[in-house]
C-alpha positions in Angstrom: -28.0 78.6 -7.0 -27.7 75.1 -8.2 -29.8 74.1 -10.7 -32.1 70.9 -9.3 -34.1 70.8 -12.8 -31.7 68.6 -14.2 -31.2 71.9 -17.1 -34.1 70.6 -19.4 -36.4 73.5 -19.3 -36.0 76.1 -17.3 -37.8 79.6 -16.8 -35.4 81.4 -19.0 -36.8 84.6 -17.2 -38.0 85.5 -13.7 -37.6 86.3 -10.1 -35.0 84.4 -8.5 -36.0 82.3 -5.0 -34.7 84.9 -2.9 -36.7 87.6 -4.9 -40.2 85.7 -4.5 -39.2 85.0 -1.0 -39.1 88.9 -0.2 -42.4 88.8 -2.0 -44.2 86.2 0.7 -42.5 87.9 3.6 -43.8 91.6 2.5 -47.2 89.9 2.6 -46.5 88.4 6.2 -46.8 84.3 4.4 -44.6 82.0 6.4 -43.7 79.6 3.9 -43.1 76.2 4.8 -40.4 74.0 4.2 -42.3 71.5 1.6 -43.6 75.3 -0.3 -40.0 76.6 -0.3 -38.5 73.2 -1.7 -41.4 73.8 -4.8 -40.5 77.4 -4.6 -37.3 76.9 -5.3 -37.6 75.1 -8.4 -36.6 77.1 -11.5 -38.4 74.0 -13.6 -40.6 75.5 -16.3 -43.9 72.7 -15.7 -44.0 72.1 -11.8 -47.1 70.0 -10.7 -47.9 70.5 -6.8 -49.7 67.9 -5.4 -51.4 69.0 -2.2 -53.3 67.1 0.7 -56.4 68.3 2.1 -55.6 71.5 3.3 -52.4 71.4 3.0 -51.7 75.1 1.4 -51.5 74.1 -1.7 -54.2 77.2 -3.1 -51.8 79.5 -1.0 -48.5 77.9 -2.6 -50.1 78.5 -6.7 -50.9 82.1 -5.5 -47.4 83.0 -4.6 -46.1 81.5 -7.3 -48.8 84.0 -9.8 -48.1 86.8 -7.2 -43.9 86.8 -7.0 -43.6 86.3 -10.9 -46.1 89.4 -12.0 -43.5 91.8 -13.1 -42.0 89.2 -15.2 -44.9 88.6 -17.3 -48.2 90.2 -19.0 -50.9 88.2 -18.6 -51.9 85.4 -16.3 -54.5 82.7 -16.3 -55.6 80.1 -12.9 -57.7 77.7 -15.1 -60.1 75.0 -12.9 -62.9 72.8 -14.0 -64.9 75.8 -13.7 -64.5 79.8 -12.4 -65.7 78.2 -8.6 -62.7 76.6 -8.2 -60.6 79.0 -9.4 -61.3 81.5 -6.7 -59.4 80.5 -3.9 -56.1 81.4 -6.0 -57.8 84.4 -7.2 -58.9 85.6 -3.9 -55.4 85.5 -2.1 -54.1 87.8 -4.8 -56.8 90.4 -4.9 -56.3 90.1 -1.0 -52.8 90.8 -1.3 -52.4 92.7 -4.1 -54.6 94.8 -2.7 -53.3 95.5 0.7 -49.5 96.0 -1.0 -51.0 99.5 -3.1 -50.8 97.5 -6.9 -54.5 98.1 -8.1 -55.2 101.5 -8.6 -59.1 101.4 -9.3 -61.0 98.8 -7.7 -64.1 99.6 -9.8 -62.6 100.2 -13.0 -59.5 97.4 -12.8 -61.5 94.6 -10.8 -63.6 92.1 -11.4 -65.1 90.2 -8.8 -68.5 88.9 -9.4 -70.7 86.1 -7.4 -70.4 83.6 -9.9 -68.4 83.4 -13.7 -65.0 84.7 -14.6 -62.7 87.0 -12.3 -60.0 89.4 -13.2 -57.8 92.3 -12.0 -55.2 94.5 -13.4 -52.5 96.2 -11.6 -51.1 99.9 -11.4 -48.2 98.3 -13.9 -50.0 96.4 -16.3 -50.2 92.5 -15.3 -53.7 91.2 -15.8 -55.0 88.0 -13.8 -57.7 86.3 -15.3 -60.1 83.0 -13.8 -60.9 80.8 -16.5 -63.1 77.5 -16.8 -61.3 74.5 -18.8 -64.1 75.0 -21.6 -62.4 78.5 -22.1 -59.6 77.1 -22.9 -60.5 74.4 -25.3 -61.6 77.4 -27.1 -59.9 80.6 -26.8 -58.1 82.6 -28.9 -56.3 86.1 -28.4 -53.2 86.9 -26.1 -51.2 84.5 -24.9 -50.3 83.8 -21.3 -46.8 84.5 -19.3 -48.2 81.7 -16.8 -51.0 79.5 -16.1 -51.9 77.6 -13.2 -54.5 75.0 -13.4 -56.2 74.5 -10.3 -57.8 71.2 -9.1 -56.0 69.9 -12.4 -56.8 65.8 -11.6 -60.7 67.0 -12.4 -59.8 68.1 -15.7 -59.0 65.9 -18.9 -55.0 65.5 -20.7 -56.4 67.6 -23.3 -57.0 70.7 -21.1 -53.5 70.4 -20.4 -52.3 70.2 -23.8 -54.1 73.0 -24.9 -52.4 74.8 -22.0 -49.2 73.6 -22.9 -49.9 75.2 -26.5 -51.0 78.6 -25.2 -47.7 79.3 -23.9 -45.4 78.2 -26.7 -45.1 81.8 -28.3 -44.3 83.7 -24.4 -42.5 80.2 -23.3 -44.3 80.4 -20.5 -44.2 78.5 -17.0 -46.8 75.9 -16.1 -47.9 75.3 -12.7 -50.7 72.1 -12.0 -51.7 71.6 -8.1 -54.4 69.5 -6.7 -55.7 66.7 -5.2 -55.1 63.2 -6.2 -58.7 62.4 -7.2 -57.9 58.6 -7.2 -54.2 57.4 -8.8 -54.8 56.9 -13.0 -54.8 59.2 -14.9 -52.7 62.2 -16.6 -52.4 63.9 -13.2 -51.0 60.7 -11.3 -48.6 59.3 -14.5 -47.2 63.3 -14.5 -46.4 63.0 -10.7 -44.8 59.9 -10.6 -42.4 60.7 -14.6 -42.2 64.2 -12.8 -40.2 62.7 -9.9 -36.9 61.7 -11.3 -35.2 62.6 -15.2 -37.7 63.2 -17.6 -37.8 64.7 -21.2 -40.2 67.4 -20.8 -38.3 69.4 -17.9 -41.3 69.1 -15.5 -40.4 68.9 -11.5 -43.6 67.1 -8.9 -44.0 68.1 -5.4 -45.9 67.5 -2.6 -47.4 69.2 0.2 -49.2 66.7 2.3 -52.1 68.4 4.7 -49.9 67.9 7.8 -47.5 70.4 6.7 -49.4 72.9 7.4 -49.0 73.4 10.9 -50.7 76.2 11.5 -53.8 74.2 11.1 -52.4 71.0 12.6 -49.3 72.1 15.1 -48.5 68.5 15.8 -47.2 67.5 12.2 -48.0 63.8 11.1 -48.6 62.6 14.6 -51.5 65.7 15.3 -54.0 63.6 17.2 -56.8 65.0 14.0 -54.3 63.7 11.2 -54.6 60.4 13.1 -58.5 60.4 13.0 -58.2 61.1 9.8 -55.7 58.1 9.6 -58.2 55.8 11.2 -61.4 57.0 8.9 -59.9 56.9 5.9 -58.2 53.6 6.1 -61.8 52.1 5.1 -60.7 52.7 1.5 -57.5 51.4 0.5 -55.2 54.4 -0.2 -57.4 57.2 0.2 -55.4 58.7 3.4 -51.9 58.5 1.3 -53.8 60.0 -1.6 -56.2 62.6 0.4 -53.9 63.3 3.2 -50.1 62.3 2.0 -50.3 64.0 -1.5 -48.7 60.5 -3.0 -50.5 58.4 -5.6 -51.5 54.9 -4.9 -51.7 52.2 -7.6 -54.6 51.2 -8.1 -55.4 48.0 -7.2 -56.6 45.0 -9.5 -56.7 47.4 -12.6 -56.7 45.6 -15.9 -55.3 47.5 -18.1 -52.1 48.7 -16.3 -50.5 49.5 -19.8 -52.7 52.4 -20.3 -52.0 56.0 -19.5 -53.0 59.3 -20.3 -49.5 60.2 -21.4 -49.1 57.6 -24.0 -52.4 56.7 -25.5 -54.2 60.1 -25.6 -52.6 62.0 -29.0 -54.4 64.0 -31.2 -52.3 62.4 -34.3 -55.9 60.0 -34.1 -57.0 62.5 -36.1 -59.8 61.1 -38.9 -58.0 60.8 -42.0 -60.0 60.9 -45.2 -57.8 58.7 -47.3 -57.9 55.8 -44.7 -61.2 53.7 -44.4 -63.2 53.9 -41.1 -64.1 50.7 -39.1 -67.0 50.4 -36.7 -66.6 48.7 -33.3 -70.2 48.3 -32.0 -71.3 47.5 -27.8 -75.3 48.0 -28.3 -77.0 49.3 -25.4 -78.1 46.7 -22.8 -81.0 48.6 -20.1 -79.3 51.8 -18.6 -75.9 50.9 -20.1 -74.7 53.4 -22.7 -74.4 52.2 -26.3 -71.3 52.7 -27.6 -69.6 53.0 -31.0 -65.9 53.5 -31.7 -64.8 54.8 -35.0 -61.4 53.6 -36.0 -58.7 53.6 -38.4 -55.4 51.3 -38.5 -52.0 52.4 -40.0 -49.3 50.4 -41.2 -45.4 50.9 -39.9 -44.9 52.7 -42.8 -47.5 55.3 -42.7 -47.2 56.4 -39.4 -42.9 56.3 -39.6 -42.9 59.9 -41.1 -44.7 61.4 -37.9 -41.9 60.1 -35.4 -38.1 60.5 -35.4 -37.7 57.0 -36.6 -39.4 54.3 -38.5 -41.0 51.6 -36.0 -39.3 48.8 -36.0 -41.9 45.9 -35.5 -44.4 45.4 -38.5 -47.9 45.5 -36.3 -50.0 47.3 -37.3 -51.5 50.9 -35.3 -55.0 51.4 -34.0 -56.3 55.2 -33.7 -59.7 55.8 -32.3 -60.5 59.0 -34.0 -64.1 59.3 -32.7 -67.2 57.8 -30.9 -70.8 57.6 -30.3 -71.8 56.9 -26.7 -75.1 57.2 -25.9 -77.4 56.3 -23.6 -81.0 55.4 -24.0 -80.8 55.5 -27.8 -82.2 52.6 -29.9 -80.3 50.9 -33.1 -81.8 53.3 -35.4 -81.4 56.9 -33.7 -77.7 55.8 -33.4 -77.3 54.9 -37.2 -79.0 58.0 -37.6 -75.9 60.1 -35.5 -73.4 58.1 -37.3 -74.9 58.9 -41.2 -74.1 62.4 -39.9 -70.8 62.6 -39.1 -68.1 63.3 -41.5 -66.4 60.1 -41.8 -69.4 58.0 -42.9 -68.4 57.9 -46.1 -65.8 56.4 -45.3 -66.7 53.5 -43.4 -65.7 49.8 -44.8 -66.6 47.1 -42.0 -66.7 47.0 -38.3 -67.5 44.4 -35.3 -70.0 43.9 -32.9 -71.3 42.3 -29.8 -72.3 38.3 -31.1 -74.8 38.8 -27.8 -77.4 41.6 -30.1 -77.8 39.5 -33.7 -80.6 41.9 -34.2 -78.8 45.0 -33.8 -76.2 43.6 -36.4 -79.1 43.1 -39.1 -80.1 46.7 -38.6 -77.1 48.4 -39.1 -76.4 46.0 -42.0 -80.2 46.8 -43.1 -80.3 50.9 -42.5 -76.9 51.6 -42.7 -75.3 49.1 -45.1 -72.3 48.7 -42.8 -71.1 44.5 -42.3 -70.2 43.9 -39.2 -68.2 40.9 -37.4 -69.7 39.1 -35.0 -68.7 36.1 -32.6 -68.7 35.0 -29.4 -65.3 36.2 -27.9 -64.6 35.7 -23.9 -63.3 39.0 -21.6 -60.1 37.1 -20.9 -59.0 36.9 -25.3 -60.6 40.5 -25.5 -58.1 41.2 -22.7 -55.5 39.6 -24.5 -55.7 41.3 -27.5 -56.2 44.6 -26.4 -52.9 44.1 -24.4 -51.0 43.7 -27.6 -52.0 47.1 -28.5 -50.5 48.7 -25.3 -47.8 47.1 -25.5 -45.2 44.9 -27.8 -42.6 43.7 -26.5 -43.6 40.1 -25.4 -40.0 39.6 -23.9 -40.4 42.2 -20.8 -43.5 43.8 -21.7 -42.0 47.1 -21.6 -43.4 50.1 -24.2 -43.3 50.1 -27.8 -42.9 53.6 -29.3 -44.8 54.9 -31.2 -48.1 53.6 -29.2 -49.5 51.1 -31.6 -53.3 52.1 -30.0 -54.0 56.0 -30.3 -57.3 57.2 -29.0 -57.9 61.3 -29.5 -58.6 63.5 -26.8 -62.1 64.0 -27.7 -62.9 60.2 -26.7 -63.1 60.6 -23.1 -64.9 57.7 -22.2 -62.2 55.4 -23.0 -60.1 56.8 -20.6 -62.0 56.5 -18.2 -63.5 53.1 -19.2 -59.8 52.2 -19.0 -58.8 53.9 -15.8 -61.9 52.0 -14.0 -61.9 48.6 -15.5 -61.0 46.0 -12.5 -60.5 42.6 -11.6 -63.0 41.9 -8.7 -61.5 40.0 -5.9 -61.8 36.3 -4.6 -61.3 35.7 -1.0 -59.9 32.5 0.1 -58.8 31.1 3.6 -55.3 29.8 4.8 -53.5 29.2 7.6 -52.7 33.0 8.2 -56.3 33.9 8.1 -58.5 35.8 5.3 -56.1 36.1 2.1 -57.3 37.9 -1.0 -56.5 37.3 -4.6 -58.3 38.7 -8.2 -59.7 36.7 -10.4 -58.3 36.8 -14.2 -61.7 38.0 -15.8 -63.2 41.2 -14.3 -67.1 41.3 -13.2 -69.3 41.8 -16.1 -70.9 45.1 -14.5 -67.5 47.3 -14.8 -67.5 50.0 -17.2 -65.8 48.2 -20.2 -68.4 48.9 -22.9 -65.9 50.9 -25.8 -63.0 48.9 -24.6 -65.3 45.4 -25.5 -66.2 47.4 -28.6 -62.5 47.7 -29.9 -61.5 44.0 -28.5 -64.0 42.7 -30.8 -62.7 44.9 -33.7 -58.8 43.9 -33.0 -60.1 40.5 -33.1 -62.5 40.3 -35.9 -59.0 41.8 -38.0 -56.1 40.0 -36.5 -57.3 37.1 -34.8 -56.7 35.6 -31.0 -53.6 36.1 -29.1 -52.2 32.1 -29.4 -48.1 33.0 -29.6 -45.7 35.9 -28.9 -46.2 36.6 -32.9 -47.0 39.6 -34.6 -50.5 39.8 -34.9 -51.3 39.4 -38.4 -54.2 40.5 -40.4 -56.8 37.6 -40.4 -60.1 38.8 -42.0 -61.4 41.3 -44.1 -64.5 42.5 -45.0 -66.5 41.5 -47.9 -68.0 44.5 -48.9 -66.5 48.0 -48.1 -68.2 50.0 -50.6 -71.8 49.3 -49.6 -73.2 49.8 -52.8 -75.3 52.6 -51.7 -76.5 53.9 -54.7 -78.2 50.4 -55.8 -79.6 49.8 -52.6 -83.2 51.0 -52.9 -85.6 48.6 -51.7 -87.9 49.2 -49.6 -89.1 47.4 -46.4 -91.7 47.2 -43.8 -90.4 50.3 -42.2 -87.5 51.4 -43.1 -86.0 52.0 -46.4 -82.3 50.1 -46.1 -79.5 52.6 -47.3 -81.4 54.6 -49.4 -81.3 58.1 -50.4 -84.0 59.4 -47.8 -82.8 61.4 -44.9 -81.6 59.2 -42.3 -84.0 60.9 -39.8 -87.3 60.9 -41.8 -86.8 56.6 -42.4 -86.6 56.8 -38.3 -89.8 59.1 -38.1 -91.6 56.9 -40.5 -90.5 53.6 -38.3 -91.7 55.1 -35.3 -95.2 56.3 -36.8 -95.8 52.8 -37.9 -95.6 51.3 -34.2 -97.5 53.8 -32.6 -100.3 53.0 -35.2 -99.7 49.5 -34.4 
């Protein structure tokens, strides 16, 4: 059979397509033409994107079911064990009815609610699991994992999937949804559609292939109400329906993805200094902190094939405290706490909460940055992190901004940041355009935090230049262990636990 995988990475070891069609027709499963073509496909990462009942639970089954005799063990991972049934269910349903479980009491396990398994008369064991599990399992590793609903989990449950199968060289299989187009699931899809250096193949199976559940194809007269009701929200029927991402629309920072700027090598490193980028809490808004550390070309050259060959420096986010309904103090508190404390030199915050500034300088010893800085510069500078080459704006690798998996909310502060529109009138009628600066009420509160960092160190954007260090701060060591004075309420950076200064603070205003 030809090879459509473009011989990257392919199961070195498996049923052929004629073997695993024999498989659905002993279980009397039609498959249809947009299953077979995924079928087919001898690609060792295959990501299925399904519409709304389009088969796609159906589709990750047979693949689980027609490859069990080439493998051990086998895992369907979902956001948690409920949506991990559906797979689970067709294969206790089949397997069941073909003769392979010998004991359903002793080799099933099929509870109400939490994990599900089943082993078979030869061995093969098929295991639910929630993505928790698998940020932190240990034991056996898998001959194949499916992750179901995969656009509801985060890149890193992905990784760590990816890393589980390393020692079997395992297959991967991700189907789903499109829950919106950003994100790791979308940027797979679309590199996943042509060439691509990891081997991985992207299907769909949009819900009017299924026709035993809509007989009249794309032109069923429900597929056309659906047409009609979804078309309310711009690209939710090509998404929902078609199984084919949609840019999104007015996003800001189109540079980011999932793919690129998600790395665990923003790992904290002790022998680096830590810098603060501060968003205090305004109201119900969460109050974020972003713990970073910058690398020169030369440090980070070793980790890559090559030395980078522009001199800008490279931002990892190694950690953050986002919090909501947490004053000044409580979230000093957190940060005294965490490991890389010790370490921290400087930082940058909002110009908007001077008072916020004097504690942290007062509690925590930490000098922060502050001025007034508009979205559009933040914007600006950000950008030059995401991307270097002023001449076509094309990537840069390595990524000069890292953020580790564990940051979450920068991805999705980033996947959700947009330009709100401004409707003007012509000639043609109604015509829409978006503004440069986004609404003040998107979710931008970490990515304001680390715009006010980048340009507290290397200035505003004002040329294509390299951006060059422009301020440093004063006092990186903090002088801790002279700071002893105390205050009305708090004693600044003293020895005391950072939690009993907080009590004593909040003991003096209720007596107040």
């Amino acid at each position: 059979m030809a090879n459509n995988d473009h011989e990257i990475d392919v199961i070195g070891r498996g049923p052929t397509i004629a073997q695993q069609l024999a498989f659905a027709d002993s279980l009397g499963v039609e498959v249809t033409p947009e299953q077979g073509r995924a079928l087919e496909s001898r690609a060792r990462l295959k990501l299925v994107a399904g519409g709304e009942r389009g088969g796609k639970s159906l589709y990750s089954a047979l693949e689980v079911g027609s490859r069990l005799l080439w493998g051990t063990l086998f895992w369907i991972i979902a956001i948690d064990y409920e949506q991990a049934r559906p797979e689970f269910e067709y294969l206790l349903e089949w397997l069941g009815g073909l003769g392979a479980i010998a004991n359903y009491r002793k080799d099933v396990s099929f509870p109400k609610y939490g994990r599900c398994s089943l082993v078979t008369k030869t061995g093969q064991r098929i295991e639910t699991r929630s993505a928790d599990d698998v940020k932190k399992i240990a034991g056996r590793a898998p001959s194949g994992i499916v992750l179901a609903e995969a656009a509801q989990m985060g890149y890193d449950v992905y990784l760590k999937a990816l890393g589980r199968l390393t020692e079997t060289r395992g297959w991967l299989l991700a189907s789903g949804t499109f829950e919106g187009s950003s994100g790791w699931y979308a940027e797979k899809f679309n590199e996943w559609q042509g060439l691509n250096t990891e081997g991985g193949k992207s299907f769909s199976i949009p819900t009017w292939s299924n026709h035993f559940v809509y007989p009249g194809g794309r032109q069923d007269p429900e597929i056309l109400r659906l047409e009609r009701l979804y078309s309310k929200v711009p690209g939710m029927f090509e998404e929902r329906c078609g199984a084919v991402p949609v840019p999104p629309v007015g996003l800001v920072f189109r540079q980011f993805r999932d793919t690129v700027h998600i790395d665990t090598r923003a790992t904290f490193n002790e022998d680096k200094p830590v810098y603060l980028c501060v968003d205090p809490s305004g109201g119900t808004n969460p109050y974020a902190v972003g713990v970073v550390q910058f690398y020169t070309a030369g440090d980070v050259g070793f980790e890559y094939d090559e030395a980078p060959v522009d001199a800008i420096d490279f931002c990892y986010m190694v950690d953050r405290i986002y919090e909501r309904g947490k004053i000044d103090e409580e979230i000093i508190d957190m940060a005294m706490r965490r490991k890389w404390w010790s370490r921290v030199a400087g930082g940058a915050i909002d110009v908007e909460a001077p008072d916020s500034k004097k504690r942290w300088s007062k509690y925590g010893g930490v000098t922060l940055w502050s001025r007034k800085v508009l979205q559009i510069e933040g914007i600006r500078r950000m950008q030059t992190f995401l991307y270097n080459s002023y001449e076509d704006g094309k990537y840069t690798w390595p990524p000069h901004l890292l953020v580790h998996p564990n940051v979450e909310e920068f991805s999705y502060e980033a996947r959700n940041y947009r330009r709100a529109k401004k409707v003007g009138a012509s000639k043609q009628g109604i015509e829409y355009e978006f503004k440069e600066v986004p609404p003040s009420d998107q979710p931008n509160h970490l990515l304001k935090a680390l715009w006010y960092l980048l340009i507290a160190r290397y200035g505003y954007v004002k040329s294509a230049q390299k951006a060059r260090i422009a301020y440093t701060w004063k006092n990186p060591a903090r002088k801790r262990s002279q700071s002893k004075t105390k205050t009305s309420g708090l004693t600044s950076v003293s020895s005391r636990s950072p939690s009993r200064r907080i009590r004593r603070t909040q003991t003096r205003s209720s007596r107040q």
